[in-house]
C-alpha positions in Angstrom: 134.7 151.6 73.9 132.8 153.2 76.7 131.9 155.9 73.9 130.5 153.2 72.1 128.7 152.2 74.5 127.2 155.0 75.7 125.7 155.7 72.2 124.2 152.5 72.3 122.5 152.8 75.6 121.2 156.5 74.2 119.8 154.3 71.2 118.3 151.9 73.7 116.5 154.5 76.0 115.5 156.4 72.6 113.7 153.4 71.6 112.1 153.2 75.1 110.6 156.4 74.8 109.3 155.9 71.3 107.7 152.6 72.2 106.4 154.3 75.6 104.9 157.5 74.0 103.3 155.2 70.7 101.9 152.9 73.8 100.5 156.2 75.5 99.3 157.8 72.3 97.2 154.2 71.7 96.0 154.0 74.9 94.8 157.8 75.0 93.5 157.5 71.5 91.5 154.3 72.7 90.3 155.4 76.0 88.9 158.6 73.5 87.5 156.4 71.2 85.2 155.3 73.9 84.3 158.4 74.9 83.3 158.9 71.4 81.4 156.0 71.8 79.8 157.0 75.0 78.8 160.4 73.8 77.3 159.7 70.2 75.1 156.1 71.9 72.7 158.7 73.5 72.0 160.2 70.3 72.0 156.1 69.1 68.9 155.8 71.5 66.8 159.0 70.9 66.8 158.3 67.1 65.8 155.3 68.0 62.9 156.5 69.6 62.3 158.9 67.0 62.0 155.7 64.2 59.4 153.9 66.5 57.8 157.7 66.9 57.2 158.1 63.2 56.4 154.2 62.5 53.2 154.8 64.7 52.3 158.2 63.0 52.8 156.6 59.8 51.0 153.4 60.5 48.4 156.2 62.3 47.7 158.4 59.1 47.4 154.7 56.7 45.0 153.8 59.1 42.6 156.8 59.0 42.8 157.8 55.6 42.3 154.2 54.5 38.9 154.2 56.7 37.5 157.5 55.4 37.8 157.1 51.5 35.5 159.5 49.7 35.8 162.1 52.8 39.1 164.3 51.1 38.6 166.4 53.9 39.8 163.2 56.6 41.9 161.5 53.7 44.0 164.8 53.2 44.8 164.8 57.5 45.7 161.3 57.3 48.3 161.6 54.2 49.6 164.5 55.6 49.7 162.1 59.0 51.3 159.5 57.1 54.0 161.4 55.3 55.1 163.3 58.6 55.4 159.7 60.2 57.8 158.8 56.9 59.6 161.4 57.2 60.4 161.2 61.1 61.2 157.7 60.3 63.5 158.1 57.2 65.6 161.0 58.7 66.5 160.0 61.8 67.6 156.2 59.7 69.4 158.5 57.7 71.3 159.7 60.8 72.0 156.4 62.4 73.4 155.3 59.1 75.8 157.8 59.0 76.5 157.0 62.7 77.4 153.0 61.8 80.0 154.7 59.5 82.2 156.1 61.9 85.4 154.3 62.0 86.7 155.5 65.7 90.0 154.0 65.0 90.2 156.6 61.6 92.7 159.2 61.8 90.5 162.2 63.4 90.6 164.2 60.5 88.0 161.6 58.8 86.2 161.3 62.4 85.6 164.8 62.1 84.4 164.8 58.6 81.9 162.5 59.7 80.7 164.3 62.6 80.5 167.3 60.0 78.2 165.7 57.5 76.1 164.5 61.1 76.2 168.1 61.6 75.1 169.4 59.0 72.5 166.8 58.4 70.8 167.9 61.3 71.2 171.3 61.0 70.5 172.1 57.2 68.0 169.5 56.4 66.3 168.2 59.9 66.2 171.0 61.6 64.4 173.2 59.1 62.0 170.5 57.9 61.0 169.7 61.1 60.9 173.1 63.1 57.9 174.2 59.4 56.2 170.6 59.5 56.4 170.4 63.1 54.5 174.4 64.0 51.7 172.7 61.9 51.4 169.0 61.8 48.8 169.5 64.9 46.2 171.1 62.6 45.6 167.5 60.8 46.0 165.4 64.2 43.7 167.8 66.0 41.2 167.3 62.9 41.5 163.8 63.0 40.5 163.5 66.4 37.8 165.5 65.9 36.5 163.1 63.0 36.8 160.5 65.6 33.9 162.2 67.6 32.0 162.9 64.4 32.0 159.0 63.7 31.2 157.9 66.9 28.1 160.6 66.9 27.4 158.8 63.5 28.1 162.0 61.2 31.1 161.4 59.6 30.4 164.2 56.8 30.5 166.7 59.7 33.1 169.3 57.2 30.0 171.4 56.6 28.5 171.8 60.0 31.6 173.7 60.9 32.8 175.6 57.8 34.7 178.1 60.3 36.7 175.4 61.9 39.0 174.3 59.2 39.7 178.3 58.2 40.7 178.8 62.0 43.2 176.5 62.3 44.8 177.0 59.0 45.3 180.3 60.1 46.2 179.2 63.7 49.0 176.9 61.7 50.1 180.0 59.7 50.5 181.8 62.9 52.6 178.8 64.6 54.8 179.1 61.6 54.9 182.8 61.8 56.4 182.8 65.3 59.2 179.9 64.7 60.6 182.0 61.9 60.5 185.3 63.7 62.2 183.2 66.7 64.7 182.1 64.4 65.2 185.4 62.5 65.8 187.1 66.7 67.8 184.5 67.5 70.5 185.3 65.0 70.4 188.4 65.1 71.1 188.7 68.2 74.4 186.4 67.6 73.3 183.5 69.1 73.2 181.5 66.0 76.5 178.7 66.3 74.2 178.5 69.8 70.8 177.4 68.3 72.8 175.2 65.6 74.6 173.3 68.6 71.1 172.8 69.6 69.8 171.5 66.4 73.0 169.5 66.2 72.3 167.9 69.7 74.7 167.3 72.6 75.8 164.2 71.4 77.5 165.4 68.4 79.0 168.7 70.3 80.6 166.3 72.6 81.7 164.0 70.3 83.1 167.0 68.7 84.7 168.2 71.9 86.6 164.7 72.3 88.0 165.0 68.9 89.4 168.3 69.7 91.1 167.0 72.6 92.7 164.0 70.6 93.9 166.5 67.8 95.7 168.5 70.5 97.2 165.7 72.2 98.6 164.5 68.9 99.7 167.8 67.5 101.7 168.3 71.3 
């Protein structure tokens, strides 16, 4: 009897631990899960900013272009205004969207898979698009600005009074984009390119990333 007995309270205590370690498991994966939380909402607010960023350049190009019709000169600057303001508004929508799907209660196998395609969101398509449009975008914005003065002086036509003007910052823009792809080209080969894709990636994600790493160890342990 006292045999019995003691396999029963072994049972008992076995049953203890279980429930004590599943309780400790949930609480550690939930107390992660806000981590997660806490380390993506930073990224939440900058693409934010980024959205209200590119409605204003969009909104910015529409309005110039639409005010200097017959002037292709102007009208090219603003459409290439307005489709750099799209595009800093669609990609960074595209981001947050894939940030709404994260399930932080998912197993952290499919967490991780959706930091991955976050990843290499930014990374493959952001990144690039954005470091080429970005080393040249000035060259239209600077031209519209310039316009500006020309109106106000009452000459809009003013393309032909400075023929040179145009062909030096083209070239300026060629240069700009010279230097980012040399930068790029240095960078990695000096080995520092999981470095500059962190950075493209943003610290958000590479801490997200950290936190899952931690929950994957504490559940393999």
């Amino acid at each position: 009897m006292e045999l019995d007995e003691m396999k029963l309270a072994w049972q008992t205590l076995g049953r203890q631990l279980e429930r004590q370690n599943a309780l400790n498991e949930q609480l550690f994966r939930q107390g992660q899960a806000d981590r997660l939380r806490r380390h993506l909402r930073p990224l939440v607010w900058g693409q934010s900013l980024q959205i209200a960023l590119g409605i204003v350049l969009m909104l910015w190009g529409i309005s110039f272009w639409s005010t200097h019709v017959g002037l292709w000169q102007a009208m090219a600057c603003g459409i290439a205004m307005q489709v750099f303001g799209t595009l800093a508004l669609i990609f960074p929508a595209r981001l947050l969207s894939m940030q709404q799907g994260v399930d932080y209660a998912a197993p952290v196998l499919e967490i991780q898979r959706r930091l991955v395609q976050m990843r290499a969101w930014r990374v493959k398509v952001e990144a690039p698009v954005f470091a080429v449009l970005g080393s040249v975008i000035w060259i239209p914005a600077m031209l519209m600005l310039i316009q500006y003065d020309w109106d106000r002086m009452g000459h809009p036509d003013w393309w032909w009074r400075a023929p040179g003007l145009a062909t030096w910052m083209l070239l300026s823009g060629a240069v700009s984009l010279g230097v980012v792809a040399l930068a790029y080209v240095i960078l990695r080969r000096l080995g520092h390119r999981r470095w500059l894709e962190n950075n493209f990636a943003g610290n958000a994600i590479v801490k997200a990333e950290s936190a899952l790493q931690e929950i994957a160890r504490f559940e393999r342990e």
